[in-house]
C-alpha positions as CSV (number, residue, x, y, z in Angstrom):
1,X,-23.5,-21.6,-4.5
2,X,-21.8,-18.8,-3.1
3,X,-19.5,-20.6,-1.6
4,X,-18.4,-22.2,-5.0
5,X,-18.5,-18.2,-6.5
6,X,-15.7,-17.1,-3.8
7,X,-13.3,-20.1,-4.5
8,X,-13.6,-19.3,-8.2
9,X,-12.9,-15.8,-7.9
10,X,-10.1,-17.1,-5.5
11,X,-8.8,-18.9,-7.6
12,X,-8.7,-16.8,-10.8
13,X,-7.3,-13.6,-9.1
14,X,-4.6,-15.9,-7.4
15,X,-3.6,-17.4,-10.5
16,X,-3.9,-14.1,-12.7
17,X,-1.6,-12.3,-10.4
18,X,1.1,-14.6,-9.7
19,X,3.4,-14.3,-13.1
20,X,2.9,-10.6,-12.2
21,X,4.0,-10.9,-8.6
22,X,6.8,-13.2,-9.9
23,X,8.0,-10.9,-12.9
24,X,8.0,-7.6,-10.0
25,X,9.7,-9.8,-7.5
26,X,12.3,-10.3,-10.4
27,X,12.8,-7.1,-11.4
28,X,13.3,-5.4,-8.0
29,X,15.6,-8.5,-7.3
30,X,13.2,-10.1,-4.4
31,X,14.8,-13.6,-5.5
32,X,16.3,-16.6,-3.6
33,X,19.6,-17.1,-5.2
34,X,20.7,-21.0,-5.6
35,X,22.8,-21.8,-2.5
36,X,24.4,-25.2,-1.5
37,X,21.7,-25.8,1.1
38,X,19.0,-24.9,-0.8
39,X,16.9,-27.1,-3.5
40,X,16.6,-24.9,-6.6
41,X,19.7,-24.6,-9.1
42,X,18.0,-20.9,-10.5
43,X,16.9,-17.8,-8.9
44,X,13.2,-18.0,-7.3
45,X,11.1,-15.3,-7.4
46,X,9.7,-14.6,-3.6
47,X,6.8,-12.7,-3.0
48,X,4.3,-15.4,-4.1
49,X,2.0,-15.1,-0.9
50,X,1.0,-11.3,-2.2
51,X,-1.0,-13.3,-5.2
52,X,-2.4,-15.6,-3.1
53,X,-3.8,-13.3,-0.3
54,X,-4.9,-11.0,-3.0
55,X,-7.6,-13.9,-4.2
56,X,-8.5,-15.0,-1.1
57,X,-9.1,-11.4,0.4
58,X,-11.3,-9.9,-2.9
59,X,-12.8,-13.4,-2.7
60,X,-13.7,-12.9,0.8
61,X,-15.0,-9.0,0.1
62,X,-16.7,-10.1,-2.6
63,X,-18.8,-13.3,-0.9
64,X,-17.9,-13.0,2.5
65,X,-20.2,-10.6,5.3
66,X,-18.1,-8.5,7.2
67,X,-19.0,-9.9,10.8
68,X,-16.5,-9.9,13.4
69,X,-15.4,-13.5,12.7
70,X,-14.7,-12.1,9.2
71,X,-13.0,-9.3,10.4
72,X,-10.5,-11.4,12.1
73,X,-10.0,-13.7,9.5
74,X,-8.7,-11.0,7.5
75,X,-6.9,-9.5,10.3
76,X,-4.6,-12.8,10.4
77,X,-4.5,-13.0,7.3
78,X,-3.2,-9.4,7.0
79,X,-0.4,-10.3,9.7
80,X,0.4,-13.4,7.9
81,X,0.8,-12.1,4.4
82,X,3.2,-9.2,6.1
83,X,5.0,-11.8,8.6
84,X,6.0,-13.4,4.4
85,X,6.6,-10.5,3.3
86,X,9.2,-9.3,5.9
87,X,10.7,-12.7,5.9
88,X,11.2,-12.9,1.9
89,X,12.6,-9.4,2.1
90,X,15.1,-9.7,5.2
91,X,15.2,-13.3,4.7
92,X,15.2,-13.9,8.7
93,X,16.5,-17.5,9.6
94,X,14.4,-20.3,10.3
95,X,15.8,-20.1,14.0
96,X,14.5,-16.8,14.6
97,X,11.3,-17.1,13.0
C-alpha cells in the first residue's frame, strides 16, 4: 500500500508544481526559442525536470527508508536533476553532452 501512497504523492506534487516551474522558467526567460531545427513553432519553457524530481524526492522522503541504497538513489538523482538543469541553462550541445 505504501508503495501505491509514494506514486500518488509523486504524482500530485509533480503535477502541482509544473505550471509553476513553467510560469518561473518564463519569467526569468529559461525558454527554448523556435529555431529551424527544432520542432516547436513557440517558446518552451525549460526547467520541467525541477517538478518532476521535486515529486519523486518528497515521495521518496515521505515512503522511502533512508538506507544506503536510498541514499544513492537520491544522490543520482540529485546529479541528474543538476546535469538538466545546467544543460537547459547553458544549453550545451548534444555533442558535448
Amino acid at each position: 500500500m505504501s508503495s501505491i501512497g509514494a506514486l500518488l504523492l509523486a504524482f500530485a506534487v509533480s503535477v502541482a508544481a509544473t505550471p509553476v516551474v513553467m510560469r518561473l522558467a518564463g519569467r526569468y526567460g529559461f525558454v527554448a526559442r523556435p529555431k529551424a531545427d527544432r520542432w516547436h513553432s513557440r517558446s518552451t519553457p525549460l526547467l520541467g525536470g525541477g517538478a518532476l524530481y521535486l515529486g519523486v524526492t518528497l515521495s521518496v522522503l515521505a515512503f522511502g527508508t533512508l538506507g544506503r541504497e536510498m541514499q544513492g538513489v537520491l544522490i543520482g538523482g540529485a546529479l541528474i536533476f543538476v546535469l538538466g538543469f545546467i544543460d537547459d541553462v547553458l544549453q550545451i550541445k548534444p555533442s558535448t553532452k
